[in-house]
C-alpha positions, 0 to 999 in steps of 0.5 A: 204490205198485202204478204203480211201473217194475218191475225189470230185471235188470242195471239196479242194485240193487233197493230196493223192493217192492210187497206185495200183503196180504190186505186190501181196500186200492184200492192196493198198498203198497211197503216197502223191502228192508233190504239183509240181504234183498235176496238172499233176495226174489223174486217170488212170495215172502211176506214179513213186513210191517208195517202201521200202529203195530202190525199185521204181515201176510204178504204176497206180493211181486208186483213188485221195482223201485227206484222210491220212492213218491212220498207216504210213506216206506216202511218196511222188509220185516221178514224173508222167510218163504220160500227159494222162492215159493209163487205164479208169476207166472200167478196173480198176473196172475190175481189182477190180472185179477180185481181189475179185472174184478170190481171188488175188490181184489187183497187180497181175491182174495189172501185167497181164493186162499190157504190160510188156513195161507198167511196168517200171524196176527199174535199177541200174545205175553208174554215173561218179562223174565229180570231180573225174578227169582222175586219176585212176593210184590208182585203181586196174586192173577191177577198172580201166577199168569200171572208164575208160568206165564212163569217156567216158559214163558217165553212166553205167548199171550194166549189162554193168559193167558185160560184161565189166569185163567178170564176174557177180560178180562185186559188189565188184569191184562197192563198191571200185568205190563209195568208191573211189568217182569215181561213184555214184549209180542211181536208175532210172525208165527207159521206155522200149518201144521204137517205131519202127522207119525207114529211108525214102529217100526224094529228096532235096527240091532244086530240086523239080522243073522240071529244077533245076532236069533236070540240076541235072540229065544232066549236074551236074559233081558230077554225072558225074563221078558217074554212080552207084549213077546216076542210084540209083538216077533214080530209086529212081524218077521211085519209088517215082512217081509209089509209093510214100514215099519210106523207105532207105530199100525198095529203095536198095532192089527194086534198088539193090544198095548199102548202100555206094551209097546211103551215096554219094547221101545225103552227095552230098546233092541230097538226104535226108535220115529222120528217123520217127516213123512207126507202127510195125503192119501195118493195111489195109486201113479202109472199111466195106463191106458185100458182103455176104447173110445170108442163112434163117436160119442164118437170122432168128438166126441175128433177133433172137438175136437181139431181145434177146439182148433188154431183156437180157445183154447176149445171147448163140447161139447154132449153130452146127458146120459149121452153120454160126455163125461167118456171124451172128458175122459179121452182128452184130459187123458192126452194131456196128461199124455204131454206132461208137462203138468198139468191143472186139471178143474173140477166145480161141486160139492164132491158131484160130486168123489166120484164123479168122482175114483173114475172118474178115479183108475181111469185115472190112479193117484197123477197126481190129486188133489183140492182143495175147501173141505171139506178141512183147511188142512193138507190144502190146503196139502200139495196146494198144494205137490205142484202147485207142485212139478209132482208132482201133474199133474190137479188135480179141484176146485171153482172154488177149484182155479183158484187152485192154483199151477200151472206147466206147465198144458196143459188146463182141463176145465169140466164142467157148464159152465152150472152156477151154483155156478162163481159166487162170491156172498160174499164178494170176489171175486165171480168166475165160475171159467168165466169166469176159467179162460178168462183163466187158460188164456191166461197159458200157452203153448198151454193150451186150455179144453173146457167141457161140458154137456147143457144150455150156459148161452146166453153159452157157447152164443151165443159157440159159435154166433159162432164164438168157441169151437168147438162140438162137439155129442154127440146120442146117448147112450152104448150108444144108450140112449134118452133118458128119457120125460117124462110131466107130471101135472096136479095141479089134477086133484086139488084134491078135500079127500082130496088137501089135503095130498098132496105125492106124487100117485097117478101118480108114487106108482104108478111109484115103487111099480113100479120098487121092485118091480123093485128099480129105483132113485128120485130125487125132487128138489125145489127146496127144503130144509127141512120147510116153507118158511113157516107161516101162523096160519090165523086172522090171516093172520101168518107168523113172519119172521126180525128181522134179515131180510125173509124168512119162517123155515123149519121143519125138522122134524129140529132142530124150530126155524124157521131163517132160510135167509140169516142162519142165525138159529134160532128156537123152533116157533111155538105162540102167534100174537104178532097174534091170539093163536090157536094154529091154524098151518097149513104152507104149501108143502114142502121135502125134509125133508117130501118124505123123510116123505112117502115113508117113510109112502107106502112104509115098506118103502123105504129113504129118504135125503135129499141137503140141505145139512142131511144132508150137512154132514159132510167125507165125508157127501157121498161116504158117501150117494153110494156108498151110492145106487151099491152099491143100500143105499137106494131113494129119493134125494130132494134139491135141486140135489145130485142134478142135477148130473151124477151117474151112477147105474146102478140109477136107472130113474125120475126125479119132479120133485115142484114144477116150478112152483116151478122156474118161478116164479122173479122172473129174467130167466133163470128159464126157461134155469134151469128147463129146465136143472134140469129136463133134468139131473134126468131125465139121472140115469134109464135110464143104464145099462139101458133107457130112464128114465122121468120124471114132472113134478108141475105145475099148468101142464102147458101152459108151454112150457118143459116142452114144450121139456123133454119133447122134450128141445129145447134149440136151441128154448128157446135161439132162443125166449129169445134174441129176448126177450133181444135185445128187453129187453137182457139177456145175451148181447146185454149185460154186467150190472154190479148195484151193492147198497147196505147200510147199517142205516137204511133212508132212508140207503140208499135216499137214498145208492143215489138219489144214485148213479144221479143221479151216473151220469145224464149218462153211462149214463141209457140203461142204468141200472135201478133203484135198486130194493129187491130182493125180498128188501131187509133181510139180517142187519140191513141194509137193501138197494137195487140199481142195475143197468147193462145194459152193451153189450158193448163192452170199452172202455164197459165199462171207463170204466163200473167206473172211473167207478163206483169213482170214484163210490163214493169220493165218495159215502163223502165225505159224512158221511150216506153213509161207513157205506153198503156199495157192492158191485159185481158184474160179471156178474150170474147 
C-alpha cells in the first residue's frame, strides 16, 4: 500500500513497487517486480500493470521497497515501458502535494499531468490461431470475413472487426471465432505516440564527385529520354546547394514536379528517397539578446526584485498596466538562463501565449517553447521530453505547463497573477496553478517565484502587505504615457422608445466615430457571449430553458439555435411558446455576437471582429485574430475576458465597456475585486503606445463606488474598503474555503444526503459551516446540486484534520444504500 518503508539502497534486493495509475484510487497499490525486472525499474519509470481480471494500465512507479502489503497478495509488474523516467521525482512530490491539499487522488493528478500519449490504452486485439488452417466453409457469412481479414492480418483490433462487418455489435460474431478456435484474444498495451517522420531526397553517393555527375548529367541515356526527370534532377542540385537537406515535399513544391517523376529518379537509383524523425515544432535557432533599455523606473523594480528575492522565496510586482513588467521578466529569466537553469512563465490563457512568445522568442531564439492544451498529444509529448532532456530552457504556458518535467528549475513567472483561468474548475484536480507553483518552486534548491499584475488578487496582495512575499510596486507607465481617462455614461438618460434597443449609445458612438477617423483603433468588451442571453415570450412571460439544466438557453444568431452555455445541449429558435401559444418573443439582454452586429450597422465601413470562445475554436484562430488586430487589418475588436488579459496592442486609442452593470451584479462575495479588475485591465489595452486612451463605461449606476475606484485608478482604496468587509463577514484572506457540491439525479436524495452531512460535521465545525444550500444554479447535465461551505481560519493544522475528516465522512456517508450514488466534490480554495 502508499504507507510502505521506502527503499534504501544497499539494504537488499528490492521487490516491490508502489504504482501510481491514473485512477481515482484513495490508495496507491503495490505489485511485485518479477526478478527479470528488477534491474530495468526506477523511479519515475512506467510500467505495465495489471488491474482487476483483465484491465492493464501504465502506470508511474513512485516508490521501490521491499515491504509486502499486508492485505493482498500482490501481483507482478508485466513489463517496463521505459529505459529512463519519464517524471522526477519533483513532480511526483508535486503530484503528492496536490492530492492532499485539493482533496483528490494522486491518479487524477496523474491523469491530468500526463500527455494522453503517456498513458497507454489497454486494446483488445484478435490474434489468428495459425493451426486454424484456411478452412472456414463451417463459418457463418460475418464469420467468414473477419477470419478471412486474419488470415491475411494476422491481427486485428476490434475496432477494425467493427468497420469490417459495418456494425458495433460484433461480439457474438468475436465469441463464435474463439469458440471456433479460429483467434484468440490479446489485451495488449500499445504505445500511441508516434514521431513525425519526413521523406528527405539525397543524391546516390555514386555520384558525389564533379565527373561521376557530370557524366550523369550529359551523356547518361536513362535521362536522355527523360527530360521531366532531367529538370527535377537539376533543380534538386540548384536546391540542395543554395539550401541544403532538401525534404521530398519541399522539392515537388519548390519544382513543380510530379510524384511519378521523382519515383523514376530513385528507382534509376540517381536519387535516394530516406525517411527520419523530425520535430513537429520547430524551434529557431538558439541565441540570447537583449537589445532593449529598462526605463529608470523598470530598473529600479529589476534591483528591487532582486533584492527581495534574496530574503523571501516569492515576490508580487504591482506594476499598472503597460508599466514594463514583462522587460523586468525578460531581464530575469536571462539571468537564469546564463546560470544554465531552466524557466517556467505562466500565462493564463492560451490567447495571451501568441503574442508573448513572439516578444520572447526576439530575445531568446530556440531556448523557448510553448506548451497548452490546443496543441496535438504528439506535439506535447516531443516538448515534454526536449524539457526532460534540459534541451528546452523557458517554457511558456498555461497552468498545464506546471506539470512539465523539469530538472534544473531556477525561476517561475506567474504573469497575471489575479487572473482566475489559473484556477482549474473540472475535473480533479481542481488546483490553483499560482498557488501550486509556489509549493513546486520549493522542491528545487534556490527556485524562486515573481508573481505580476496590475490589479493583485487580495490573497497575494495581503501576503505581500504581511511580509510574507515581497512586494515591488511599479506606478508609472512605460515612456510615462499617461493612464487612460474614464468617462462613465449614464444610460438611464436614454431610456426614451428611440433608445429601446440601443446597445451602442450616442456617446461611445461618437468616440468610436472619431478615433476611426483618426484611423486609431477599438475594443469593445462585453462580458457575455452569445446573441442574446435568454429570450422571453412577450405574452406569458416563458423563457425557453435547457431540460437537462436549471438555466436559460442562449441564442447564437451565427449557428441560429438556443445553446446551453454549461451542457453544451443546442436546441431549434423557438417559434411557438409551448405556455401560451403566442408566437411574440422578444430578446432579453445582449452578448458579443449582437454587439459585433450593432457595430457593422453603426459603422459599416469599419472592419469588425469578434474574440469568444465561439470565433476562436480553431489551434490558431487565436494567434491569427490577434496579429490581424496588431498589423491595424481590423478596426473594431469586441470580445469577453479575451480581450483583458494582457494584450498590447499599439494602435488601440479607445476602450468601451459596453455592460459594467453586468460585471457588478454578480451573487459573489469577490464581485466587486473582480469588476475592478475587469474593468482597470480592459482600460490598460488604450493608449499604450501614442498619447493617453480614453475609456467610456455604459452604466445605469454611475454612482457605484467601484467604478469611482476605477476612474481613479485606485487599487489600494478598493483593497482597504473590501478587506474590513472581508475580515467582518470571513471571507478570504482572513479565512480558507473548502465548498463540498453534491450531485445525484433525484433532487430529494441530494438534499437529504448534503442535510445528513453538515449534522456529521456539527460537533466539530458548527461555527464554519454554511449552507447546505441549492446554489443559483442547482441542476446541470441532469444533476441536481447542493453546497456545504466551511469558512476555515487559517490555521494549517485545522485545516488539515478538517479535509480528513471530510474524506472520512464521504466514505461513510456512501455506506448507506440511499446515498452510494451521491457525488461528493471537494474544492479547496474556492475563487
Amino acid at each position: 500500500m502508499s504507507n510502505e518503508i521506502p527503499y534504501i539502497e544497499g539494504a537488499g534486493t528490492a521487490d516491490f513497487a508502489e504504482v501510481v495509475i491514473p485512477l481515482a484510487l484513495p490508495l496507491n497499490y503495490t505489485w511485485s517486480l518479477p526478478a527479470h525486472l528488477k534491474d530495468a525499474v526506477a523511479v519515475g519509470c512506467r510500467v505495465e500493470v495489471n488491474l482487476g481480471k483483465s484491465k492493464k494500465y501504465a502506470g508511474v512507479v513512485k516508490k521501490i521497497h521491499q515491504t509486502p502489503p499486508e492485505f493482498f497478495e500482490a501481483k507482478e509488474v508485466v513489463n517496463v515501458l521505459d529505459a529512463e523516467p519519464v517524471v522526477f521525482e519533483e513532480q511526483l512530490k508535486l503530484w503528492e502535494w496536490m492530492a492532499r491539499y485539493y482533496m483528490c487522488t494522486e491518479g487524477e493528478v496523474m491523469a491530468a499531468a500526463l500527455p494522453a500519449h503517456f498513458k497507454l490504452s489497454s486494446e483488445t486485439i484478435l490474434v489468428f490461431n495459425e493451426e486454424a488452417g484456411d478452412d472456414f466453409t463451417d463459418l457463418d457469412n460475418e464469420a467468414f470475413l473477419v477470419a478471412e481479414a486474419l488470415l491475411l492480418r494476422k491481427e486485428l483490433q476490434l475496432a477494425e472487426v467493427q468497420q469490417i462487418l459495418d456494425s458495433n455489435h460484433v461480439y457474438p460474431v468475436v465469441n463464435r471465432l474463439i469458440q471456433s478456435r479460429i483467434c484468440y484474444v490479446w489485451e495488449s498495451l500499445k504505445e500511441r505516440y508516434r514521431p513525425k517522420t519526413e521523406t528527405y531526397v539525397a543524391l546516390h553517393p555514386d555520384y558525389n564527385n564533379d565527373k561521376a555527375l557530370e557524366q550523369l548529367l550529359n551523356s547518361d541515356a536513362r535521362l536522355q529520354r527523360a527530360e521531366k526527370q532531367l529538370e527535377l534532377l537539376l533543380g534538386y542540385l540548384h536546391f540542395q546547394r543554395t539550401e541544403g537537406e532538401i525534404t521530398k515535399q519541399g522539392l515537388l513544391k519548390k519544382t513543380g514536379a510530379s510524384e511519378a517523376q521523382l519515383k523514376g529518379l530513385a528507382d534509376k537509383g540517381i536519387l535516394l528517397l530516406e525517411k527520419r524523425s523530425v520535430d513537429r515544432i520547430r524551434l529557431l535557432p538558439k541565441d540570447i539578446q537583449l537589445n532593449f533599455e529598462l526605463s529608470a523606473a523598470q530598473a529600479t523594480a529589476l534591483d528591487s526584485i532582486r533584492e527581495a528575492l534574496r530574503e523571501k522565496e516569492v515576490c508580487l510586482l504591482h506594476g499598472v498596466t503597460s508599466s514594463g513588467k514583462t522587460e523586468i521578466y525578460i531581464h530575469l529569466i536571462e539571468e537564469q538562463l546564463r546560470k544554465g537553469k531552466q524557466v517556467l512563465y505562466m500565462l493564463p490563457e492560451i490567447a495571451l501565449t501568441s503574442q508573448t512568445i513572439r516578444r520572447l522568442q526576439r530575445h531568446f531564439g530556440g531556448h523557448i517553447g510553448v506548451y497548452h492544451s490546443r496543441f496535438s498529444q504528439n506535439e506535447r509529448v516531443e516538448i515534454w521530453n526536449k524539457v526532460k532532456d534540459g534541451s528546452l530552457k523557458i517554457v511558456l504556458g498555461a497552468r498545464s505547463s506546471l506539470f512539465l518535467p523539469f530538472r534544473e528549475l531556477g525561476l517561475i513567472v506567474c504573469d497575471e497573477e489575479h487572473d482566475t483561468s489559473y484556477k482549474q474548475m473540472e475535473p480533479a484536480p481542481r488546483y490553483h496553478a499560482r498557488d501550486a507553483a509556489i509549493y513546486f518552486s520549493s522542491l528545487f534548491s534556490g527556485c524562486k517565484v515573481v508573481l505580476g499584475s496590475a490589479t493583485p488578487s487580495f490573497e497575494s496582495y495581503s501576503n505581500a502587505l504581511n511580509e510574507k512575499y515581497g512586494l515591488v510596486t511599479l506606478t508609472e507607465r512605460f515612456g510615462n504615457i499617461q493612464l487612460p481617462q474614464i468617462a462613465l455614461t449614464d444610460t438611464r438618460k436614454y431610456r426614451k422608445k428611440e433608445y429601446a434597443d440601443t446597445i451602442i449609445f450616442p456617446p461611445l458612438a461618437e468616440a468610436v466615430q472619431q478615433v476611426l477617423e483618426q484611423k486609431k483603433q477599438v475594443i469593445l468588451f462585453q462580458n457575455r457571449r452569445g446573441y442574446t442571453p435568454y429570450q422571453r415570450c412577450n405574452t406569458c412571460g416563458w423563457v425557453p430553458q435547457c431540460k437537462y439544466c436549471d438555466v436559460s438557453l442562449n441564442y447564437h444568431k451565427f449557428y441560429n439555435k438556443l445553446v446551453c452555455h454549461y451542457c453544451g445541449t443546442s436546441y431549434p429558435p423557438m417559434v411557438t411558446c409551448p405556455s401560451c401559444g403566442g408566437h411574440d418573443f422578444v430578446q432579453k439582454q445582449f452578448g458579443t455576437e449582437r454587439v459585433e452586429e450593432a457595430l457593422q450597422e453603426l459603422f459599416p465601413q469599419a472592419r469588425v471582429a469578434r474574440m469568444d470562445i465561439d470565433a476562436v475554436r480553431g489551434k490558431h484562430a487565436h494567434d491569427q485574430l490577434i496579429q490581424a488586430f496588431e498589423q491595424q487589418k481590423l478596426d473594431i475588436l469586441v470580445g469577453t475576458q479575451m480581450v483583458v488579459k494582457g494584450l498590447d496592442f499599439e494602435h488601440v486609442a479607445l476602450v468601451g465597456i459596453v455592460d459594467a452593470d453586468g460585471i457588478l451584479s454578480f451573487a459573489d462575495f469577490r464581485v466587486n475585486e473582480r469588476a475592478f479588475q475587469l474593468m482597470e485591465q480592459v482600460s490598460g489595452r488604450a493608449g499604450r503606445k501614442h498619447g493617453a486612451g480614453r475609456v467610456l463605461v455604459q452604466t445605469t449606476q454611475p454612482e457605484h463606488p467601484v467604478l469611482l475606484q476605477v476612474q481613479q485608478h485606485n487599487y489600494r482604496a478598493l483593497f482597504d474598503d473590501e478587506l474590513m468587509k472581508r475580515e467582518q463577514f470571513g471571507y478570504p484572506p482572513y479565512t480558507r474555503l473548502i465548498r463540498l457540491t453534491f450531485k445525484n439525479k433525484i433532487r430529494d436524495v441530494v438534499r437529504d444526503a448534503a442535510a445528513w452531512f453538515s449534522s456529521a460535521l456539527q460537533n466539530r465545525y458548527a461555527s464554519y459551516l454554511v449552507g447546505p444550500s441549492e446554489p443559483l444554479i442547482n441542476k446541470v447535465r441532469n444533476q441536481h446540486l447542493m453546497e456545504l461551505l466551511l469558512k476555515l481560519p487559517r490555521n494549517s493544522r485545522l485545516i488539515e484534520q478538517c479535509k480528513k475528516d471530510i474524506l472520512h465522512q464521504v466514505a461513510v456517508l456512501h455506506q448507506e444504500k440511499r446515498y452510494k450514488s451521491v457525488v461528493v466534490l471537494p474544492d479547496v480554495d474556492v475563487l
